[in-house]
C-alpha positions in Angstrom: 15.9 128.3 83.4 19.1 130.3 83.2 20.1 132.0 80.4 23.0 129.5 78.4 19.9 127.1 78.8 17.7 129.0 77.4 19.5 130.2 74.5 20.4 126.2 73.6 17.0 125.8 73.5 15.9 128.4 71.0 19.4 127.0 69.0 17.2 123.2 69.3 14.2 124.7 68.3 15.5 126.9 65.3 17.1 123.8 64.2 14.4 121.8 64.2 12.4 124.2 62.1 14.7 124.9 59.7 15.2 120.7 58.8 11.9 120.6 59.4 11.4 122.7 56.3 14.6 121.4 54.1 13.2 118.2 54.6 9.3 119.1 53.3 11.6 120.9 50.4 13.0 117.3 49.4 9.7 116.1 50.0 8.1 119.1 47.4 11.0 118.4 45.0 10.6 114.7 44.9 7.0 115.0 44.3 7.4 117.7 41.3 10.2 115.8 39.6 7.9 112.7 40.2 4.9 114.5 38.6 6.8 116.1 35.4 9.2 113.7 34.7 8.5 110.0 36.0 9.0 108.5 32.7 13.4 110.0 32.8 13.3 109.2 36.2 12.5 105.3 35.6 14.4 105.2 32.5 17.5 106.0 34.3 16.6 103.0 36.8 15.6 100.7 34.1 18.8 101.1 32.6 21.2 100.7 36.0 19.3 97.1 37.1 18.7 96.9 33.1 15.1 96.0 32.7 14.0 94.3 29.1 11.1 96.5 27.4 9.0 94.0 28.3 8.8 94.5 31.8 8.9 98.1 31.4 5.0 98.5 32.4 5.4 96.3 35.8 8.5 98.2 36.9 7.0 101.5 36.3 4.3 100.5 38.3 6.3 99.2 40.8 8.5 102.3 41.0 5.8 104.4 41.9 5.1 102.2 44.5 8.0 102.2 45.8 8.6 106.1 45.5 5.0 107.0 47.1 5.9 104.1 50.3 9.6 106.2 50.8 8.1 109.9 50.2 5.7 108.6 52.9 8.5 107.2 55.6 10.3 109.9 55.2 7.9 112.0 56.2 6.9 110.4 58.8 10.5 110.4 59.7 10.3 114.0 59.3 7.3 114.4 62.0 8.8 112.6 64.3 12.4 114.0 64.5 11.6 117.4 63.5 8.2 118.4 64.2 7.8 117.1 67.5 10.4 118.1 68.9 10.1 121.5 67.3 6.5 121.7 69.0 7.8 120.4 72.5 10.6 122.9 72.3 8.2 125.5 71.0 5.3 125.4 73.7 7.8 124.3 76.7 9.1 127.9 77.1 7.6 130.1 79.7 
């Protein structure tokens, strides 16, 4: 490979890396402000699609569903624009 090649490559793969790791931050963040404070965090949503009090038990439950199915594509979203490409660019030097 010639150099400018070569050096585009390590920008590709240093740039994989790094959102490779902001995104497993949003991932870490999401899961903390999901552990200490779910009941805020569904409170808020209640309140915007205005949920009575009685179907406060079925849409936190639903939530949580719903949170645990996105946290889950996005990181498989995460693998597969990131990681692989960061391990292809990675292992594909000489």
């Amino acid at each position: 490979m010639t150099d400018s090649s070569d050096d585009c490559c390590r920008v590709a793969e240093r740039f994989c890396l790094r959102a490779l790791l902001v995104s497993f931050g949003f991932l870490l963040f999401w899961f903390v402000l999901m552990l200490l404070a779910w009941d805020w965090v569904v409170g808020i949503h209640a309140a915007m699609m205005r949920i009575e009090e009685a179907q406060m038990a079925q849409f936190a439950y639903d939530a949580k569903m719903v949170n645990y199915l996105l946290m889950g594509v996005f990181k498989l979203a995460a693998f597969l624009l990131f990681l692989i490409p960061w391990l292809v660019l990675r292992f594909s030097r000489n």
